[in-house]
Each structure stands twice: as C-alpha cells, then as structure tokens.
KEKEVO-223451 format. One record per residue: y, x, z of N, C-alpha, C in turn; residue number from 1; residue in one letter. Coordinates in nm, 4 decimals. Layout:
% residues N
<nc2->Y nc1->X nc3->Z cac2->Y cac1->X cac3->Z cc2->Y cc1->X cc3->Z k->NUM r->A>
...
//
This chain:
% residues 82
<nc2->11.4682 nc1->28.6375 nc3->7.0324 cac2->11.4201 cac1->28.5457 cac3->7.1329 cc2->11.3077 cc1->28.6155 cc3->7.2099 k->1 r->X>
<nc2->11.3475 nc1->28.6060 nc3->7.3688 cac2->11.2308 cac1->28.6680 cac3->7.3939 cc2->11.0667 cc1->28.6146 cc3->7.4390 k->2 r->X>
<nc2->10.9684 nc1->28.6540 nc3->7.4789 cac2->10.8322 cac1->28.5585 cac3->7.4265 cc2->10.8404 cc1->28.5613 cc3->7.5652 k->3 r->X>
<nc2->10.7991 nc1->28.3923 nc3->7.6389 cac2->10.7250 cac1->28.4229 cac3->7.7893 cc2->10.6443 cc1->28.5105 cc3->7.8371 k->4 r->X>
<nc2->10.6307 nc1->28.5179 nc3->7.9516 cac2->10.5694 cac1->28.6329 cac3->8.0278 cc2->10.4350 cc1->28.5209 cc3->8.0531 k->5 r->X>
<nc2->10.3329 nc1->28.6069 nc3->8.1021 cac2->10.2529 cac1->28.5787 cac3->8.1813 cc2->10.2798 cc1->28.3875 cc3->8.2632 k->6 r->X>
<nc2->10.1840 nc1->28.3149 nc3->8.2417 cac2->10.1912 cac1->28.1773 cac3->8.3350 cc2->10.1387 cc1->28.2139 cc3->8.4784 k->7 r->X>
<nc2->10.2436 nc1->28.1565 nc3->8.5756 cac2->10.2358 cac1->28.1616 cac3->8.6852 cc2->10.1026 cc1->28.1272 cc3->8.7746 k->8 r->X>
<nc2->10.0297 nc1->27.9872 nc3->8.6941 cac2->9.8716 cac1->27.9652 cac3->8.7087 cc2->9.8115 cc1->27.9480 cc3->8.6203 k->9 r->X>
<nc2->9.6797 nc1->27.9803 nc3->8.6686 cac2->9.5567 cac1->28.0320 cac3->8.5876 cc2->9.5471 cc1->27.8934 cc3->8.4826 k->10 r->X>
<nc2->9.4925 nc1->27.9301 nc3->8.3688 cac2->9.4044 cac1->27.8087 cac3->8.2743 cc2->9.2655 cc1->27.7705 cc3->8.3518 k->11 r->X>
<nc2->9.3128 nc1->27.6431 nc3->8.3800 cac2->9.2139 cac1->27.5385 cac3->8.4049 cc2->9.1174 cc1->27.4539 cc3->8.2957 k->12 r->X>
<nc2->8.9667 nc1->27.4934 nc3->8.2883 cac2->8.9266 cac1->27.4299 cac3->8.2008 cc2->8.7523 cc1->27.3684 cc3->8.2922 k->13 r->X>
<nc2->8.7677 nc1->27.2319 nc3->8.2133 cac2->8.6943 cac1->27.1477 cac3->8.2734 cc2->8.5525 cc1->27.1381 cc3->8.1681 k->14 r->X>
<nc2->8.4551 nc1->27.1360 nc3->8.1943 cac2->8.3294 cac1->27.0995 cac3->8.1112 cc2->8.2485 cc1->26.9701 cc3->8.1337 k->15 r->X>
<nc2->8.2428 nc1->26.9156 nc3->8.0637 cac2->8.1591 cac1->26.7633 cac3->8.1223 cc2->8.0538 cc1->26.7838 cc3->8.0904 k->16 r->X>
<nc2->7.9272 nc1->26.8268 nc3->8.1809 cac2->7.8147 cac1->26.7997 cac3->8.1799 cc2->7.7374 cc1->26.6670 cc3->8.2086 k->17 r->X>
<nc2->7.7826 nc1->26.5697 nc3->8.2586 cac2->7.7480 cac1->26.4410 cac3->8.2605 cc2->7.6392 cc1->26.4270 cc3->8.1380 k->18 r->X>
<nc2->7.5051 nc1->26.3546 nc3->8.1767 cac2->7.4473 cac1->26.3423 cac3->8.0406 cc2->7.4825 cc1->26.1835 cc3->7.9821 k->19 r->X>
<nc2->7.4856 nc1->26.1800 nc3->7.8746 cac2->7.5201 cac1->26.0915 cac3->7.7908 cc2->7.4157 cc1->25.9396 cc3->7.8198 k->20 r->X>
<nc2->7.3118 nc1->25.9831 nc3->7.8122 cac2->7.1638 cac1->25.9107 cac3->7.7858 cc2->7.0548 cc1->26.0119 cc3->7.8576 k->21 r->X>
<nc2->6.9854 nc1->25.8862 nc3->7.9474 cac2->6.8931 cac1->25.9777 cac3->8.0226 cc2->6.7812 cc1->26.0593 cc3->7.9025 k->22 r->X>
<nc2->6.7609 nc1->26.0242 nc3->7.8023 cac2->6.7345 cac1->26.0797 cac3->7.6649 cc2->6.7757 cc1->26.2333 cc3->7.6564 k->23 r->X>
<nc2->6.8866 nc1->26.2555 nc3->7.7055 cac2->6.9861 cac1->26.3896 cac3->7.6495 cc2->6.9217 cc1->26.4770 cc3->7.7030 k->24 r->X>
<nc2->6.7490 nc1->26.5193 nc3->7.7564 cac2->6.7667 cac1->26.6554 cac3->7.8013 cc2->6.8166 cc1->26.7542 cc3->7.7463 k->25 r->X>
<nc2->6.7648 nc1->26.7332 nc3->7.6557 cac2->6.7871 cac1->26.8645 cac3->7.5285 cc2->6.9527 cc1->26.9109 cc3->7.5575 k->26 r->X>
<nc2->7.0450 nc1->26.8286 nc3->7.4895 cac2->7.1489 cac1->26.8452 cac3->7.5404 cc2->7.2256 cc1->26.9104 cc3->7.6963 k->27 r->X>
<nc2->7.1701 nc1->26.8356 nc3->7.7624 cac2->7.2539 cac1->26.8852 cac3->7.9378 cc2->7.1536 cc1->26.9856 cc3->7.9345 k->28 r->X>
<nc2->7.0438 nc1->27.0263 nc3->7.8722 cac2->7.0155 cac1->27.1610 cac3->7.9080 cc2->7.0996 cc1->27.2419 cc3->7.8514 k->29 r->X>
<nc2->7.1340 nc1->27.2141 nc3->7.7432 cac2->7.2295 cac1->27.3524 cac3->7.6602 cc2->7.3427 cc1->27.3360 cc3->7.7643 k->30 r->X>
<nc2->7.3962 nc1->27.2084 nc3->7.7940 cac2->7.5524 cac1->27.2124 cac3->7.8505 cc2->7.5370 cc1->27.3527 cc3->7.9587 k->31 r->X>
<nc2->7.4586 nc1->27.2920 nc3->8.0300 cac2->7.3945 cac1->27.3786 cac3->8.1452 cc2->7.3948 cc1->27.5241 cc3->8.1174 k->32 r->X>
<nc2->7.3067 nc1->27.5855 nc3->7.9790 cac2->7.3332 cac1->27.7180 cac3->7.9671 cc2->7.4865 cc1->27.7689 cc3->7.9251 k->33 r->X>
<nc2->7.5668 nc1->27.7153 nc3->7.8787 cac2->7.6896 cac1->27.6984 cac3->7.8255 cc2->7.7624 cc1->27.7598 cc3->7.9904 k->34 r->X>
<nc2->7.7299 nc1->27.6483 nc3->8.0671 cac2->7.7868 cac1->27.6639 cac3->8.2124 cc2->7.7723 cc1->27.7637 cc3->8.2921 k->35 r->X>
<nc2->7.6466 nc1->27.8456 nc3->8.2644 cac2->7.6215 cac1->27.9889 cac3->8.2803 cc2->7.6690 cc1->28.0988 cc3->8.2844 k->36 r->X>
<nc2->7.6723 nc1->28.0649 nc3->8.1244 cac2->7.7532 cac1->28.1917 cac3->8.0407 cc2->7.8978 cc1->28.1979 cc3->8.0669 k->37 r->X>
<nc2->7.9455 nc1->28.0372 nc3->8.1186 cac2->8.1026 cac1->28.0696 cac3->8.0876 cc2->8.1232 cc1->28.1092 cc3->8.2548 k->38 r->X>
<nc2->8.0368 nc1->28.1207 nc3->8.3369 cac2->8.0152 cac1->28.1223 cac3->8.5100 cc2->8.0009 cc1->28.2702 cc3->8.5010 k->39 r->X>
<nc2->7.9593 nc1->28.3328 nc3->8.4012 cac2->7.9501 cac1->28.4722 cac3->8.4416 cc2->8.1066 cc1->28.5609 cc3->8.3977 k->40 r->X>
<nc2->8.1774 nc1->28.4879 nc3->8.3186 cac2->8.2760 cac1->28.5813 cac3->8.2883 cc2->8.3357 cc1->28.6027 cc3->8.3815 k->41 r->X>
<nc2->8.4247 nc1->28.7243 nc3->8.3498 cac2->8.5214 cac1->28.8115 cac3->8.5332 cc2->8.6010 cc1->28.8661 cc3->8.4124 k->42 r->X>
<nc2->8.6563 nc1->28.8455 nc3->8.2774 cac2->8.7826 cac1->28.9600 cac3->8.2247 cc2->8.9223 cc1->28.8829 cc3->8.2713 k->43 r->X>
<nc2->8.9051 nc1->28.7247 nc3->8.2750 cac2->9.0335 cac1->28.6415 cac3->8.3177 cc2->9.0600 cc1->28.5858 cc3->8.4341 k->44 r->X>
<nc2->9.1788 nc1->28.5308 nc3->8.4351 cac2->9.2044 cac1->28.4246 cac3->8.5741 cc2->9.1721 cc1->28.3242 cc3->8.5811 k->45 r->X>
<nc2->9.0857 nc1->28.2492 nc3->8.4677 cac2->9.0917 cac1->28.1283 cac3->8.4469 cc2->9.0085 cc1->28.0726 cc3->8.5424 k->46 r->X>
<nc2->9.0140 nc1->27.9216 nc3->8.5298 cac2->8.9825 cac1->27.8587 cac3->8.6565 cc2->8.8818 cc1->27.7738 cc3->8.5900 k->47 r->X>
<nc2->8.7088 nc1->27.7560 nc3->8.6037 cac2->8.6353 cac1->27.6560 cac3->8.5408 cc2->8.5894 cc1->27.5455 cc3->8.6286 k->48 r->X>
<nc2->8.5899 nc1->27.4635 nc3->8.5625 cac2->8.5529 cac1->27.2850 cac3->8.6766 cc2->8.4248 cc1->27.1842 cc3->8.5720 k->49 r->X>
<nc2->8.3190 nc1->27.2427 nc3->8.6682 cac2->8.1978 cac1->27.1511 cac3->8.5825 cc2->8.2282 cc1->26.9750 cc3->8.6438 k->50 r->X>
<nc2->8.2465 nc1->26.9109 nc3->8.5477 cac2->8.1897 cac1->26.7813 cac3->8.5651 cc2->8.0735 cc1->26.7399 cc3->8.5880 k->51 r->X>
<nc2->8.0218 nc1->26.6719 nc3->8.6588 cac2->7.9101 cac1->26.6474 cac3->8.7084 cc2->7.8641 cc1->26.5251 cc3->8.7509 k->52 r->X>
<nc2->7.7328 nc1->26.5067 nc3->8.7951 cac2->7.6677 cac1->26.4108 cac3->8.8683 cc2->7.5698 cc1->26.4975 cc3->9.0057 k->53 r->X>
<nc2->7.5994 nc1->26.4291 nc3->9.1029 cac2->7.4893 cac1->26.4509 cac3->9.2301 cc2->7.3619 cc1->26.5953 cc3->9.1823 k->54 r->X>
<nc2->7.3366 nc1->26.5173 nc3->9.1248 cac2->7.2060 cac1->26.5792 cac3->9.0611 cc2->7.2305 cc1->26.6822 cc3->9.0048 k->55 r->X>
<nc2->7.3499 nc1->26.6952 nc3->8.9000 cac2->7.3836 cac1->26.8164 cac3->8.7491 cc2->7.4507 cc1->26.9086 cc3->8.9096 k->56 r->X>
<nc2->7.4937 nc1->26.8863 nc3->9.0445 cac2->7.5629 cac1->26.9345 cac3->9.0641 cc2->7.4742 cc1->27.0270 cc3->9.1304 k->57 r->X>
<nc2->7.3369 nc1->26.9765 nc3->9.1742 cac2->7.2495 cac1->27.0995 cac3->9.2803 cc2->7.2136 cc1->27.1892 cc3->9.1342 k->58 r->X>
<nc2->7.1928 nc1->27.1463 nc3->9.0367 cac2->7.2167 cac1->27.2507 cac3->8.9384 cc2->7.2321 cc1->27.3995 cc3->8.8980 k->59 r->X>
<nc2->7.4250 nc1->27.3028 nc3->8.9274 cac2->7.4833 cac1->27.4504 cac3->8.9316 cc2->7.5084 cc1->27.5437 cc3->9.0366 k->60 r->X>
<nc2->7.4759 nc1->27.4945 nc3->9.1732 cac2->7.5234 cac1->27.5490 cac3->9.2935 cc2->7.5256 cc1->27.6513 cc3->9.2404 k->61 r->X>
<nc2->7.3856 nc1->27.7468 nc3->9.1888 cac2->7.4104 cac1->27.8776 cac3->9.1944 cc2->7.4984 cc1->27.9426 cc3->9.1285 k->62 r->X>
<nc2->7.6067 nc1->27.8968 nc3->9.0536 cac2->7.6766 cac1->27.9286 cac3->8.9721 cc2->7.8468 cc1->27.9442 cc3->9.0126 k->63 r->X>
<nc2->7.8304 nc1->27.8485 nc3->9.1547 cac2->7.9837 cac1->27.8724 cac3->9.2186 cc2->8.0168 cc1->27.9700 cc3->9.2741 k->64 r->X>
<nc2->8.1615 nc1->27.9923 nc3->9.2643 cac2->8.2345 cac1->28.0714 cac3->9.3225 cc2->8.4071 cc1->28.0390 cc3->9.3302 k->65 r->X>
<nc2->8.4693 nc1->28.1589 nc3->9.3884 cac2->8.6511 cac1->28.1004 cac3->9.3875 cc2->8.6761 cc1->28.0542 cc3->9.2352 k->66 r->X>
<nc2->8.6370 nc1->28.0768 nc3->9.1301 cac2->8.6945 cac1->28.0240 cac3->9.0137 cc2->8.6082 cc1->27.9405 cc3->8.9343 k->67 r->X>
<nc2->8.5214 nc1->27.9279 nc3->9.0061 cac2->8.3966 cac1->27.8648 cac3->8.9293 cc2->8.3594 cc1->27.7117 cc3->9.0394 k->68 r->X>
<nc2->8.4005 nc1->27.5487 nc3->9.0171 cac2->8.3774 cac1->27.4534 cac3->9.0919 cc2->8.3302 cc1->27.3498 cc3->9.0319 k->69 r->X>
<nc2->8.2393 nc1->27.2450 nc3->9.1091 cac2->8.2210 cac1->27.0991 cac3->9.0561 cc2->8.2807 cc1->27.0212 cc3->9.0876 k->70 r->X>
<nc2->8.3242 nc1->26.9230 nc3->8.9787 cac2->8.3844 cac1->26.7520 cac3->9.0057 cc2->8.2762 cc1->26.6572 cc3->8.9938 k->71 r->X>
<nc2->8.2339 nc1->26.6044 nc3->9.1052 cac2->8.1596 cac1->26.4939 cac3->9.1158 cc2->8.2720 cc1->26.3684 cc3->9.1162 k->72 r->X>
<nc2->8.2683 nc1->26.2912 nc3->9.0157 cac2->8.3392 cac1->26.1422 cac3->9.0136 cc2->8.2337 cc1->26.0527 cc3->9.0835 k->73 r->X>
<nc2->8.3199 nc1->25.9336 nc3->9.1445 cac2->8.2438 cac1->25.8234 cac3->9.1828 cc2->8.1097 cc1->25.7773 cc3->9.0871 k->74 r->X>
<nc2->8.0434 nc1->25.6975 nc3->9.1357 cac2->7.9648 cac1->25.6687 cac3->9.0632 cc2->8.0215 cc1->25.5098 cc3->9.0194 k->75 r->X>
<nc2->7.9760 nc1->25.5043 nc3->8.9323 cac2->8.0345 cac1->25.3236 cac3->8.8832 cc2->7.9113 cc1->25.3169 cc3->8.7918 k->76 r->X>
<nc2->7.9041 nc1->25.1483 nc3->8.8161 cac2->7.7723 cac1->25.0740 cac3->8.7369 cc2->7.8714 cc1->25.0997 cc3->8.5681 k->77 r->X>
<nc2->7.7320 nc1->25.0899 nc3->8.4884 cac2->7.7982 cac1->25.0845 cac3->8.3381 cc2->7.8634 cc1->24.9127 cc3->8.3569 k->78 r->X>
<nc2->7.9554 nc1->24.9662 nc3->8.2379 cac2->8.0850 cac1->24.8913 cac3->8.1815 cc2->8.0209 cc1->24.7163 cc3->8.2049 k->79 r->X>
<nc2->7.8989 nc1->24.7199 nc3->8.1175 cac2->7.8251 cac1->24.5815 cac3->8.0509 cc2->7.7517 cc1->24.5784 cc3->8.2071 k->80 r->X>
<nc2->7.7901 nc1->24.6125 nc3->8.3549 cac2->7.6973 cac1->24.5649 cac3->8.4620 cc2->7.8217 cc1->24.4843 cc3->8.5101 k->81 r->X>
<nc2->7.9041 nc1->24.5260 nc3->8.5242 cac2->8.0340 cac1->24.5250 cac3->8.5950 cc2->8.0804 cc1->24.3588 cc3->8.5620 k->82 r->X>
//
C-alpha cells in the first residue's frame, strides 16, 4: 500500500488567547509568549491563527505575517447577561 504524499494545504492551527478571567494575567501572558515562539518558526508550511480580543490583538500585531494571523470573534455579553 502506498503512503500519501505530501497534503495539498498547509496545517492550520488556531491558539485561543482569549483570557478566561480578567484575573488571568499570568496566564494570557504565557499564552502570549507561547504566540511568539510559535510566530517565529520558518522550518514548515503551517498556517497559525491567534484567537483574540481587540485588545490581545494590538498585542500581537508585531508578530504577523503571510502565515502568522488574528481571529477577532464578535463580541457577545456573557451567557448569564443575555
């Protein structure tokens, strides 16, 4: 049997930096260095997509490029406003 070749498009992988609790610095700071490190790699094709907010997103500006983007979702009131 022979093994597939190469996928036609790149691996897409998404990171949710969204913070949990305005509490979480600690946390969305690491996410943040996480987002860095994985912003500097160049050995693959892969394709990275920070999740974000307004805010997480001036962030990362410095971190974009062709394979490197943010998803800003709508904003929506929490669940228990609604």
């Amino acid at each position: 049997m022979a093994r597939p070749g190469p996928s036609p498009r790149p691996l897409r992988i998404c990171l949710d930096l969204r913070p949990c609790e305005p509490a979480d610095a600690g946390a969305s700071q690491y996410g943040f260095g996480v987002a860095d490190g994985i912003a500097h790699l160049n050995d693959g094709d892969e394709q990275y997509f920070f999740l974000t907010t307004s805010t997480g997103a001036e962030m990362v500006r410095h971190l974009l490029s062709d394979r490197v983007r943010v998803l800003i979702p709508p904003e929506r009131p929490p669940l228990w406003k609604q």
